[in-house]
NUMI-245907 format. One record per residue (C-alpha): x negated, y negated, z negated. Coordinates in steps of 0.25 Angstrom, whole numbers, padded with zeros to 4 digits, always signed. Each point is the difference from the previous one (the first is absolute). Example, Ala and Ser with C-alpha at 12.3 -4.5 7.8 and 13.67 -1.06 7.14 Angstrom:
<zatis>
-0049+0018-0031-0006-0014+0002
</zatis>
This chain:
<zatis>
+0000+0000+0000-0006-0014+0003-0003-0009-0012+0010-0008-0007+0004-0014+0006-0001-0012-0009+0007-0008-0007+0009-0010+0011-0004-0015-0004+0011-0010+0000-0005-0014+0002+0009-0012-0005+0000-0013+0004+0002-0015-0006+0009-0010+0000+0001-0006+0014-0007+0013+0005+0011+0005+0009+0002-0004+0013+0018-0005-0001+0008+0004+0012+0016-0003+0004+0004+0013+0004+0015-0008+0003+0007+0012+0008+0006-0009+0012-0013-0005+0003-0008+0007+0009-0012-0011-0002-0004+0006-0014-0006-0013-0008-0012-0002-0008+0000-0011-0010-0011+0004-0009-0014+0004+0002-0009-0007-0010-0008-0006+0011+0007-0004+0012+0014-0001-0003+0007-0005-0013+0014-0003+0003+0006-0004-0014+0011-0005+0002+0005+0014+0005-0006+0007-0012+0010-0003-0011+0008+0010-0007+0014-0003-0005+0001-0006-0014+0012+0008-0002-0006+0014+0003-0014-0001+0001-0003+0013+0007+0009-0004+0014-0007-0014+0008+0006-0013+0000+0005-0001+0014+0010+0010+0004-0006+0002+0013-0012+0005-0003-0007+0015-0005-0014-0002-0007-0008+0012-0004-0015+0001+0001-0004+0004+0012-0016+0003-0003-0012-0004-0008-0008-0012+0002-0011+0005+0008-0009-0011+0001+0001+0003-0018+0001+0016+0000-0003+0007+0014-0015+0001-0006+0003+0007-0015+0010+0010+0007-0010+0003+0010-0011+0002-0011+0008+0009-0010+0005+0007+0013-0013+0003+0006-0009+0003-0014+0010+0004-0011+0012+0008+0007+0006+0001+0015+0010-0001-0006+0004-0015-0003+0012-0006+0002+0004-0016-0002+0014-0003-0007+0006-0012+0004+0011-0008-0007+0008-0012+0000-0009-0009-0010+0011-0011-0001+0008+0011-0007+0001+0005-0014-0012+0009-0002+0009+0010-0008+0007+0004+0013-0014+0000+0009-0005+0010-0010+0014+0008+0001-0003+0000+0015-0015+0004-0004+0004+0011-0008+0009+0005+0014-0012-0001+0008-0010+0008-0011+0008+0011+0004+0002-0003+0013-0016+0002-0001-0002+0012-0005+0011+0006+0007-0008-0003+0014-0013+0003-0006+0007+0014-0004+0004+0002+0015-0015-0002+0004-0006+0008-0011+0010+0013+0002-0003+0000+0015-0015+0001-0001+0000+0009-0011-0002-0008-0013+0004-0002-0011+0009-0015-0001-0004-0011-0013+0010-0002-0008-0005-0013-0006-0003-0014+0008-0010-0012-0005+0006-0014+0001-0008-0012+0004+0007-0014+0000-0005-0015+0000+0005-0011-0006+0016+0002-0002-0001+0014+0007-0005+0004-0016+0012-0005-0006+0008+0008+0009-0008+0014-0004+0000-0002-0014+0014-0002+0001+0002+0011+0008-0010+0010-0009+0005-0006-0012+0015-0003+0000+0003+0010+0013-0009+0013-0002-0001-0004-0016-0004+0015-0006-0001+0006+0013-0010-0010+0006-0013+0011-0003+0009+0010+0008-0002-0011+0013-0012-0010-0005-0013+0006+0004-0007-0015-0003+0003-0014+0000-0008-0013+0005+0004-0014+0001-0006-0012+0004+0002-0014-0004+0012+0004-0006+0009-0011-0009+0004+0009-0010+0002-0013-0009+0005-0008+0013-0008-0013+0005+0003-0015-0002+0001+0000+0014+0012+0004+0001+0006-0010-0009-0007-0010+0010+0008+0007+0011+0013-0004-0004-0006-0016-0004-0006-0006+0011-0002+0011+0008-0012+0009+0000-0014-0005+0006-0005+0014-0001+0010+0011-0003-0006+0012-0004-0012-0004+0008+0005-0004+0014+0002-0015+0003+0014-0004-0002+0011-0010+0006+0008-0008-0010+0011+0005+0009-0002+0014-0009+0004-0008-0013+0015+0001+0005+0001+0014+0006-0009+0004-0014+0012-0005-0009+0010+0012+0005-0012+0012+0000+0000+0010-0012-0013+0003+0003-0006-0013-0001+0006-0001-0014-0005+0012-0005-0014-0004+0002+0003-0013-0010-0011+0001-0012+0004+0007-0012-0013-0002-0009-0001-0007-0013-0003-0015+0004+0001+0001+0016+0009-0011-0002-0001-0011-0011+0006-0015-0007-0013-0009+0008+0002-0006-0015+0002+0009-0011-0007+0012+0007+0012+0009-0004+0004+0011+0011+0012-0001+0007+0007+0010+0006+0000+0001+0016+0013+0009-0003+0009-0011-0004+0004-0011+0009+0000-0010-0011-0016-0001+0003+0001-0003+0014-0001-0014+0008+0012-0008-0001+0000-0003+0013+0001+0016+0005+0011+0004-0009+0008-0010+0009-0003+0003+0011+0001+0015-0002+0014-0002-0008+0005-0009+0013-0003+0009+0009+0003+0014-0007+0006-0003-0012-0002-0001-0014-0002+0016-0007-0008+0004+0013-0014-0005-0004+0002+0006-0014+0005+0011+0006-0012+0003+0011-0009-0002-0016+0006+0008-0006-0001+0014+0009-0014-0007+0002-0002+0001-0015+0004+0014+0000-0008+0005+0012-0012-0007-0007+0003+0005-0014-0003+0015+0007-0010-0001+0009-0010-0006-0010+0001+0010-0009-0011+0012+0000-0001+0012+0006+0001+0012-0009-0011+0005-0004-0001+0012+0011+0005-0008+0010-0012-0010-0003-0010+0010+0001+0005-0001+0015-0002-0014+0003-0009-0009+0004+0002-0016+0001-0010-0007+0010+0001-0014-0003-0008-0014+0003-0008-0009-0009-0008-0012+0003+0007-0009+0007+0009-0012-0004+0013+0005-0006+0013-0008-0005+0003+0006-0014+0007-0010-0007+0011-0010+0005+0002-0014-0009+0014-0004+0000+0003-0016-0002+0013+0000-0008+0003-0013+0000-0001-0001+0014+0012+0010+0004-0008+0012-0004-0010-0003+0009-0010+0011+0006-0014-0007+0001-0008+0010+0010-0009-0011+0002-0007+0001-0013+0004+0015-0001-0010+0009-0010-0008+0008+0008-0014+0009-0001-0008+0009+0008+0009+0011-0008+0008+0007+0014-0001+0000+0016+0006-0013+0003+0015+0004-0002+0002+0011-0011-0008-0004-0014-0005+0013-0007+0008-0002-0011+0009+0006+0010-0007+0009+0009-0006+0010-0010+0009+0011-0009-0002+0009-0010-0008+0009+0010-0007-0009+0008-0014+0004+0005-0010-0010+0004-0010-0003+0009-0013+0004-0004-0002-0015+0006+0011-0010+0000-0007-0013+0005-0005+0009+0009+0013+0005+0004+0008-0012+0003-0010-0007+0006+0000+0012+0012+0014+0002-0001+0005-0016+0002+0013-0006-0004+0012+0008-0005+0007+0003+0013-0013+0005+0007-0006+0010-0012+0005+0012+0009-0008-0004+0012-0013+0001-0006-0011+0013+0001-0002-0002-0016+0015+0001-0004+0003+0012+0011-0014+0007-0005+0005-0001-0015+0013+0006+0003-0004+0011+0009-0009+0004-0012+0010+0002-0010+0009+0007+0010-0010+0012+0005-0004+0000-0016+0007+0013-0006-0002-0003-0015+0011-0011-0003-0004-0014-0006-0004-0003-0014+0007-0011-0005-0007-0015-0002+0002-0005-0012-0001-0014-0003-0009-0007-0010+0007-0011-0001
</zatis>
């Protein structure tokens, strides 16, 4: 009998990191409104502040159509061709809530292993049962929800291992920028203000919204402030969002928010951690504290924002590293050749460190912080 195949890998992307397509069934001229590079129609990207997993415009059908190239073509490659044929891209409608992408992820895990089973059987081997999970960014979020609030007891029967890269367990302040004046660099790709508007009706923006201790504090007193209640935000966004969607739905979109976050942040249990591997960015200028002028409407002040070299442009540390987290043996080293936040899966260091681990067989020893 041939040897075993291994495990299938599962790549995840970020947010922004899928291609978004009208699939409008009377339309023979099939539309792309999203690439992340050429195209960023955001006017036709809103969801429906009544249901926010159907769009805005009765017209259209938006679902993910592929993964950026230009961000991913180069780690799907990598893992494909030196840790396992066997790697397959999930794709997902980032605008949406990250508890339905990691529902339809849980679908296409199984989807997986049921092909590579096909394959196995007709050449004579014997199938894996167990797939590894890769994700950047917000594509982390949506495995450990899956592994964690999906698979819960059953996830060693599916998990073989798990890496994520830059992943804001603890959210990043720029998301809450995203829906003030509108992001300069969202998640590590240059932004339009046209994205503040569109970002005001996606779940998955506001479940990126920082939930450390102190992400957000009184410029004054130096007492935090809750992202989750709409009391702390500028004056001048609760009425625009209360003119045009009406009063409970910003509270609302917190409040699931403040649920999503309130699960994803927690650890992994100890066997499950053994499994995991968080890759994440240091030394370069991060936003880690936001100062709100009370006074002046609850003002949010990212001109004089707290910042250090603490994180990868975009997700701080504080966020980016669990219970499990295994660093680099150099960090400097590490961001430096892996750039910004949005690019960290392009470079040969990054795919090198995650090839490792993958074709290790011995699972990860936990890092345990000194701090």
């Amino acid at each position: 009998m041939a040897e075993n195949y291994p495990n299938p890998i599962i790549f995840v992307h970020g947010i922004q990191g899928a291609w978004l397509k009208n699939h409008y069934p009377v339309n023979y001229q099939d539309e792309i409104y999203w690439t992340g590079i050429m195209k960023r129609e955001f006017e036709n990207l809103q969801l429906s502040v009544v249901d926010s997993t159907i769009d805005r415009d009765f017209d259209k059908f938006i679902f993910a159509h592929q993964a950026v190239p230009f961000v991913y073509e180069s780690i799907v490659n990598e893992l494909r061709q030196e840790a396992s044929k066997y790697t397959y891209a999930f794709t997902y409608d980032w605008r949406k809530d990250n508890r339905l992408s990691a529902n339809m992820l849980a679908t296409f895990v199984d989807l997986i292993l049921k092909k590579v089973a096909v394959h196995a059987k007709q050449e004579g081997c014997t199938a894996p049962k167990k797939v590894a999970l890769v994700g950047h960014s917000m594509g982390g979020l949506v495995i450990k929800w899956y592994v964690t609030q999906i698979l819960k007891n059953k996830a060693l029967d599916v998990v073989d291992k798990i890496i994520t890269i830059a992943t804001p367990y603890r959210g990043s302040l720029k998301a809450v920028e995203a829906l003030l004046p509108g992001a300069r660099n969202f998640f590590g790709l240059e932004s339009q203000k046209a994205m503040r508007t569109v970002s005001r009706t996606l779940p998955g923006v506001y479940q990126l919204l920082p939930s450390w201790q102190g992400a957000v504090v009184d410029g004054k007193t130096k007492e935090p402030l809750s992202i989750f209640d709409r009391k702390n935000w500028q004056d001048n966004l609760l009425k625009k969002m209360d003119q045009d969607y009406g009063r409970a739905f910003f509270q609302a979109m917190l409040d699931d928010a403040r649920e999503f976050t309130d699960a994803v942040k927690e650890d992994y249990s100890a066997e499950i951690a053994r499994r995991v591997v968080c890759a994440y960015g240091t030394g370069s200028t991060t936003w880690k504290q936001a100062l709100v002028t009370k006074a002046d409407g609850n003002w949010y002040d990212f001109e004089h924002v707290v910042e250090d070299d603490n994180g990868d442009g975009t997700v701080h540390t504080v966020s980016s590293r669990v219970q499990a987290a295994k660093e680099f043996k150099d960090e400097k080293q590490m961001i430096e050749l892996g750039g910004q936040h949005a690019q960290m899966p392009n470079h040969g260091v990054v795919q090198d460190f995650i090839v490792q681990i993958l074709t290790k067989n011995e699972y990860i020893v936990p890092f345990k912080s000194t701090k």
